[in-house]
Backbone atoms as SQL, in Angstrom:
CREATE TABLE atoms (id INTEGER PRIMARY KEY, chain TEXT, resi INTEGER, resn TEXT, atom TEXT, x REAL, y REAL, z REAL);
INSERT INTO atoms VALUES
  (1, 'A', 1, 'UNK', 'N', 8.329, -1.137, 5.951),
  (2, 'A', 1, 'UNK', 'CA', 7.558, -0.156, 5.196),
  (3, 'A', 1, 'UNK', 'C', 7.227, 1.005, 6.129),
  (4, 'A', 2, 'UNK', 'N', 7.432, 2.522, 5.379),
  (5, 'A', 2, 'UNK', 'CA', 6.952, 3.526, 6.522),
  (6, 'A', 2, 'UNK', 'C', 5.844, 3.505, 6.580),
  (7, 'A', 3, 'UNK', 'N', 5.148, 4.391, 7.679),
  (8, 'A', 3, 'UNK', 'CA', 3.842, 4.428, 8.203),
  (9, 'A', 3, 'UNK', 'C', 2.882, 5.233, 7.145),
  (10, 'A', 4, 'UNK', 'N', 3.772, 6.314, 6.982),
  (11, 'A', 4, 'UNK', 'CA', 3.292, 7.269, 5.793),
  (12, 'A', 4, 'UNK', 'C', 2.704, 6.682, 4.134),
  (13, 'A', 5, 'UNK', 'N', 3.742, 5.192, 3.900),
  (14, 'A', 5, 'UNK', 'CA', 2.825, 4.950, 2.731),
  (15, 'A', 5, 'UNK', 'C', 2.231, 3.616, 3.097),
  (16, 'A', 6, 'UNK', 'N', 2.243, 3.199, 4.158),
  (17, 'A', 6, 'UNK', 'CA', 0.646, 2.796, 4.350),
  (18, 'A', 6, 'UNK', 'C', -0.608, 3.032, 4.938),
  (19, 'A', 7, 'UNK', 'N', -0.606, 4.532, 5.186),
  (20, 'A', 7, 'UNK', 'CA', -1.321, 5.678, 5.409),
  (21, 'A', 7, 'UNK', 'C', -1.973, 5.984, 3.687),
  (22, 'A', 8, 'UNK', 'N', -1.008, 6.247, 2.938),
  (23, 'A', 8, 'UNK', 'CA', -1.283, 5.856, 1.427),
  (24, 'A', 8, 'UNK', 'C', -2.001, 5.150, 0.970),
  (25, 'A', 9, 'UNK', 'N', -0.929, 4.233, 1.308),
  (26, 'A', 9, 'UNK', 'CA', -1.755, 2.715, 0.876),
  (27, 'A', 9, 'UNK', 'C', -3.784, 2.463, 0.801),
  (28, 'A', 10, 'UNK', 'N', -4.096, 2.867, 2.196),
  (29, 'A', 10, 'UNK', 'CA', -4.769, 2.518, 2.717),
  (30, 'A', 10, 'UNK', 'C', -6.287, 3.874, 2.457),
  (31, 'A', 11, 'UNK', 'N', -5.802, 5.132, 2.201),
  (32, 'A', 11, 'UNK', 'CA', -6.470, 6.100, 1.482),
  (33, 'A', 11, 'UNK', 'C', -6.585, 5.791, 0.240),
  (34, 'A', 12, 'UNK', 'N', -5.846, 5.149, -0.474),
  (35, 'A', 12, 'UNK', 'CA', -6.588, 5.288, -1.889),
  (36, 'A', 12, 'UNK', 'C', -7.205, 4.164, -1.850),
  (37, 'A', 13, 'UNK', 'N', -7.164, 2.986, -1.209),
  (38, 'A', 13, 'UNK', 'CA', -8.023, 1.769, -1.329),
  (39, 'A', 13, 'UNK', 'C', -9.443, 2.371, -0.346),
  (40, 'A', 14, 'UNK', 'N', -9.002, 3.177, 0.195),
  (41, 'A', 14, 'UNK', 'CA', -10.569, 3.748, 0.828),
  (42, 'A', 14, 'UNK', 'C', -11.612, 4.627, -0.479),
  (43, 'A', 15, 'UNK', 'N', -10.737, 5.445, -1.071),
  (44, 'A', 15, 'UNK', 'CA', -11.280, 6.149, -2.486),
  (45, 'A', 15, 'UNK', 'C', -11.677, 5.129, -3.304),
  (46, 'A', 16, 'UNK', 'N', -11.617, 3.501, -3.202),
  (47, 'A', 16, 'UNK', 'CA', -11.819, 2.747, -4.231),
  (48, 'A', 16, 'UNK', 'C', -10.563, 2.598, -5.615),
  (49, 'A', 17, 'UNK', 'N', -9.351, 3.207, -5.424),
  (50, 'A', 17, 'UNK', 'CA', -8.387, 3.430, -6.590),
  (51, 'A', 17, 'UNK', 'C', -8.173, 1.676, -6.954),
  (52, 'A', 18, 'UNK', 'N', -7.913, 1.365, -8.170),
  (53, 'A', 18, 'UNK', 'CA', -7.476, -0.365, -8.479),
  (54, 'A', 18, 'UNK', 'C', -5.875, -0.204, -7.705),
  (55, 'A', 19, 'UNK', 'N', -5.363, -1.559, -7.770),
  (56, 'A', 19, 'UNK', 'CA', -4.356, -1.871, -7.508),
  (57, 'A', 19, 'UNK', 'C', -3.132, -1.230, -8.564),
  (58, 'A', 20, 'UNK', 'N', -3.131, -1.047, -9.636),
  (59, 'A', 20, 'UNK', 'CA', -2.255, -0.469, -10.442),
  (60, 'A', 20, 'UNK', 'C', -1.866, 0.706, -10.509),
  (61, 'A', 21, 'UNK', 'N', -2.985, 1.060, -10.235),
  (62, 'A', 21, 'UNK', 'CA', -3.113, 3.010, -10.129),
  (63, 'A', 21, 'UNK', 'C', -2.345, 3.283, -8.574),
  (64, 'A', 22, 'UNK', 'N', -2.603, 2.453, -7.709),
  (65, 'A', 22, 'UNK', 'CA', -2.145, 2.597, -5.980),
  (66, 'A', 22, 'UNK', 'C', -0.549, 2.352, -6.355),
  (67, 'A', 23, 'UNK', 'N', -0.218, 1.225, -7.075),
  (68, 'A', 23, 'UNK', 'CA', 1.574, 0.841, -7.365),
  (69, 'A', 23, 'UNK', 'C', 1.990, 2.213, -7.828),
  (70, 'A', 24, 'UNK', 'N', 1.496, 2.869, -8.934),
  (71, 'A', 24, 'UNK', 'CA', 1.924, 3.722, -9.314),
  (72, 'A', 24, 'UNK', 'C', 2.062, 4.912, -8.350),
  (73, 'A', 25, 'UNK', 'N', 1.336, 4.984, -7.695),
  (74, 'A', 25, 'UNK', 'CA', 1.409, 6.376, -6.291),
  (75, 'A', 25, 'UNK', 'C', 2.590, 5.926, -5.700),
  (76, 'A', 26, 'UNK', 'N', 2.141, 4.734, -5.566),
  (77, 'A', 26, 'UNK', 'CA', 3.282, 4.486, -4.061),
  (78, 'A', 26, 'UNK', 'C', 4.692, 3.610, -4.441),
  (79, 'A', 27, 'UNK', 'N', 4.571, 3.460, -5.927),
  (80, 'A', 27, 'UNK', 'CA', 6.191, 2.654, -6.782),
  (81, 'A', 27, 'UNK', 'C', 6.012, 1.734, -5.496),
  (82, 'A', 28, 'UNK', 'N', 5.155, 0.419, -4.891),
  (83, 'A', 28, 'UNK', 'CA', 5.288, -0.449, -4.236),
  (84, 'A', 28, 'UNK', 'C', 5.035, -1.376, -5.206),
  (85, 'A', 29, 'UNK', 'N', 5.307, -3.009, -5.214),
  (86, 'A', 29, 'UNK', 'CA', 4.802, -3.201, -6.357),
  (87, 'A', 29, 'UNK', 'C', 3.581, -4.704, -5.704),
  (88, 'A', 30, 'UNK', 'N', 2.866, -5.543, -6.900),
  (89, 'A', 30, 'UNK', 'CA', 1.658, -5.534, -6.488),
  (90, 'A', 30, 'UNK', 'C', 2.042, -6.526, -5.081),
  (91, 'A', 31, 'UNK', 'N', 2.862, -7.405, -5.535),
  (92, 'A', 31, 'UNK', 'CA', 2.843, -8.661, -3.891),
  (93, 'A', 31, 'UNK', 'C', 2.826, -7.997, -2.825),
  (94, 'A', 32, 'UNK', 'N', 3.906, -6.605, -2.684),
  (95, 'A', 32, 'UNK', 'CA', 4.209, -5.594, -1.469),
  (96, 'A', 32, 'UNK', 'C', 2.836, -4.883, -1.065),
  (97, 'A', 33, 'UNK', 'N', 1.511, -4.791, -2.080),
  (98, 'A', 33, 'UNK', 'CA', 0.549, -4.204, -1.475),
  (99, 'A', 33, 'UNK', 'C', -0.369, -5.151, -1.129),
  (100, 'A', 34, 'UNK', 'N', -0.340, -6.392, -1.578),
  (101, 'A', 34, 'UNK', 'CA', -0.868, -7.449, -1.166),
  (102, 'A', 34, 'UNK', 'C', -0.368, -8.036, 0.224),
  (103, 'A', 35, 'UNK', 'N', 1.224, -8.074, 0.418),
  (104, 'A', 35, 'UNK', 'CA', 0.958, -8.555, 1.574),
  (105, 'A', 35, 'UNK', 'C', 0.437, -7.634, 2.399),
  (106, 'A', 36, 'UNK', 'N', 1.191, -6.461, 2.209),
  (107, 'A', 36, 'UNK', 'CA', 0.358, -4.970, 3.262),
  (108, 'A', 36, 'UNK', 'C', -1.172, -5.571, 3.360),
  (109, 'A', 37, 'UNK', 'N', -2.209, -5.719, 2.693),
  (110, 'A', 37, 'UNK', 'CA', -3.509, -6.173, 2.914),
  (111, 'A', 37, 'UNK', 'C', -3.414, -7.114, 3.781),
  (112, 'A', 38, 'UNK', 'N', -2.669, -8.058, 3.474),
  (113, 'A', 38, 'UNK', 'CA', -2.833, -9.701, 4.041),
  (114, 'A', 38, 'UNK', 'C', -1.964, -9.294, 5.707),
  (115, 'A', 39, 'UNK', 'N', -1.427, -8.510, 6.142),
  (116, 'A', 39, 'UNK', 'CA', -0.694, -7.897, 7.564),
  (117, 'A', 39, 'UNK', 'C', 0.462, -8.578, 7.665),
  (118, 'A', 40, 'UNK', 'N', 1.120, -8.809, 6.492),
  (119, 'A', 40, 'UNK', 'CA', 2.299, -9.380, 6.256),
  (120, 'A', 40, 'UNK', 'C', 3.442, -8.564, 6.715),
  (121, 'A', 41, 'UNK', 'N', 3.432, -6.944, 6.313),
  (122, 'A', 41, 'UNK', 'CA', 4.558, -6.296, 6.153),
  (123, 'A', 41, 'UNK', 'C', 4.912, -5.783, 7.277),
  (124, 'A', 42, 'UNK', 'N', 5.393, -5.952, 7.386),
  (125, 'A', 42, 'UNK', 'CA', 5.773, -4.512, 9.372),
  (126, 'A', 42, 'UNK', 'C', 6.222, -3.350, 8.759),
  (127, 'A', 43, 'UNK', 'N', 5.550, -2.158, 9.525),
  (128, 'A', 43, 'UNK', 'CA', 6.370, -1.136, 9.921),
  (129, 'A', 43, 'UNK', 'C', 7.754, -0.563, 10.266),
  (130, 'A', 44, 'UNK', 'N', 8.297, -0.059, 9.197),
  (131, 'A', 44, 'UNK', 'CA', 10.039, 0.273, 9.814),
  (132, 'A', 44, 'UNK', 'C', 9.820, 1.748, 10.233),
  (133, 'A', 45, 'UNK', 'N', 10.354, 2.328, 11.280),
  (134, 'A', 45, 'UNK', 'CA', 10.314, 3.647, 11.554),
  (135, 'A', 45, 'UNK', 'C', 12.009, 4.096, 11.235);
């Protein structure tokens, strides 16, 4: 995952946005932002 959308990621869960509304920004879908929470995903540059 790039850095940039979990830079994303991580701004709209700071704004409080739900999880559905964040999939939709970032077309990730929900397990992919879940593991991102859980520090599952690595960084690809």
């Amino acid at each position: 995952m790039e850095q940039r959308t979990i830079e994303i990621v991580r701004s709209c869960k700071q704004q409080g946005l739900d999880i559905e509304t964040i999939m939709a920004i970032t077309q990730l879908s929900r397990e992919e932002i879940l593991r991102m929470e859980n520090g599952e995903l690595r960084i690809e540059n």
